[in-house]
N, C-alpha and C positions, 0 to 999 in steps of 0.2 A: 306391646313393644313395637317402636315402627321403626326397626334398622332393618336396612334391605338384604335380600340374603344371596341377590346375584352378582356376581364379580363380573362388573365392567372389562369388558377384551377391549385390549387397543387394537385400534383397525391395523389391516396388512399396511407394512410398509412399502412405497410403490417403489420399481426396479430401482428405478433412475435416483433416488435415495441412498440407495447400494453401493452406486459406484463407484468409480476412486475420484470421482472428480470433485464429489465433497470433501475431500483432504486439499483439493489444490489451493483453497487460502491460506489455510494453514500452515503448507509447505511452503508456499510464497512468503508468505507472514514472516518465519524463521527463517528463511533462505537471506530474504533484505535484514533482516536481524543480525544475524550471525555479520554479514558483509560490514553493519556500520559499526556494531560491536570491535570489530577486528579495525577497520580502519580509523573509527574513535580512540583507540587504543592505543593503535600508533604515532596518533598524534604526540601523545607524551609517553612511546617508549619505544620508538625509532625500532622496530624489529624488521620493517620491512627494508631491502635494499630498496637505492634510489636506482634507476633506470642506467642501462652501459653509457648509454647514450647520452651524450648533452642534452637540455631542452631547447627551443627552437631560442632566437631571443627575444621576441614578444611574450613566451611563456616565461622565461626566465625570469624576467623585469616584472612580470606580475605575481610570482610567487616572492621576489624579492619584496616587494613593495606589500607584500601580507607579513613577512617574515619583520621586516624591519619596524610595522606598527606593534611588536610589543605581546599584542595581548591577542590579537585576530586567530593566532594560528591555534591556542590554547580552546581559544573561545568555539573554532570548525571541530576541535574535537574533541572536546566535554559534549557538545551537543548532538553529534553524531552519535559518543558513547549511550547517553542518554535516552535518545530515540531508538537506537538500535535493543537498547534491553530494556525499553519498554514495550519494546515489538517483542520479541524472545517471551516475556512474561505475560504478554497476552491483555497489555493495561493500556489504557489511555491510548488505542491503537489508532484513533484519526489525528488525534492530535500528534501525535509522533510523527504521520508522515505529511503533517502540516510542517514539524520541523525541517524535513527532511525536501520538502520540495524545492526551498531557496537553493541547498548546496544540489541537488542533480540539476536546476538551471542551470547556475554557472556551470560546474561541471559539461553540461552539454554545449554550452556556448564555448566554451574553453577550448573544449574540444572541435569545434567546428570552426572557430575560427584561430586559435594558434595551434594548437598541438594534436593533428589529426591524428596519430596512431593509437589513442585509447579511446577514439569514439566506439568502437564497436561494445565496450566493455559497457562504457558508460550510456549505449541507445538500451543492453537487457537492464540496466540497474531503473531507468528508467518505466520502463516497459511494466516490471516488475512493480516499480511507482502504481504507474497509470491504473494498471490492474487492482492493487488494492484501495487504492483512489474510490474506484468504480462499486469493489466491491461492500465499503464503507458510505456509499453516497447517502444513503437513508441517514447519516451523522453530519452530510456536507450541508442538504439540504435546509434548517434553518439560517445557518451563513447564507446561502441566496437566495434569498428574500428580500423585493426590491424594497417593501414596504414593510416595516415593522411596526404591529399594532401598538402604543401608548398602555402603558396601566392605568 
């Protein structure tokens, strides 16, 4: 009979393994989840108040000019829904925040050049991007590839 009769130990696991900062994707993961879940949501079910404040009118004229194409504003937020509880569910997570990079551009640009008081909101939403970006790059890396070999 040649079945071995020692039980393999797994090695010590090292401190740094331990610590809470292997949750920080995680929590990042669901933290930008949860945000586009909710503001996906909104899209088609108006829960959120709109701001006391008028918007500036550069911002105005360009939400009106999303608003009056019809189909744009539905489209920001099926797609937001979608990325955001694909992140939550823990699936297709590069490609989610492939959706998600076009709306924090604008967003960020939006912000910087008409309506500066939600940049601060929209540089952590970002942030939060970049990070899981970074932490997915082993998924980015076939995309930059200058040269793709032929079959």
């Amino acid at each position: 009979m040649n079945t071995p009769t020692t039980v393999q130990a797994r090695p010590p696991v090292p401190a740094a393994s331990r610590s809470w900062t292997r949750h920080l994707v995680t929590a990042v993961r669901i933290l930008l989840g949860l945000a586009f879940v909710v503001f996906g949501a909104n899209g088609f079910l108006n829960f959120i108040p709109p701001p006391p404040t008028p918007l500036p009118e550069g911002a105005a004229a360009f939400a009106g000019a999303l608003f009056k194409t019809g189909y744009m504003l539905p489209l920001i937020g099926a797609t937001q829904l979608i990325a955001g509880a694909l992140l939550l569910a823990n699936r297709f997570v590069p490609l989610a925040l492939v959706f998600l990079a076009p709306f924090l551009v604008n967003a960020a640009v939006f912000h910087l050049v008409l309506e500066p008081s939600g940049l601060g909101m929209t540089g952590v939403f970002v942030a939060l991007e970049l990070f899981l970006v970074w932490s997915y790059r082993t998924a980015y890396r076939p995309l930059l590839t200058p040269r793709w070999p032929r079959d």
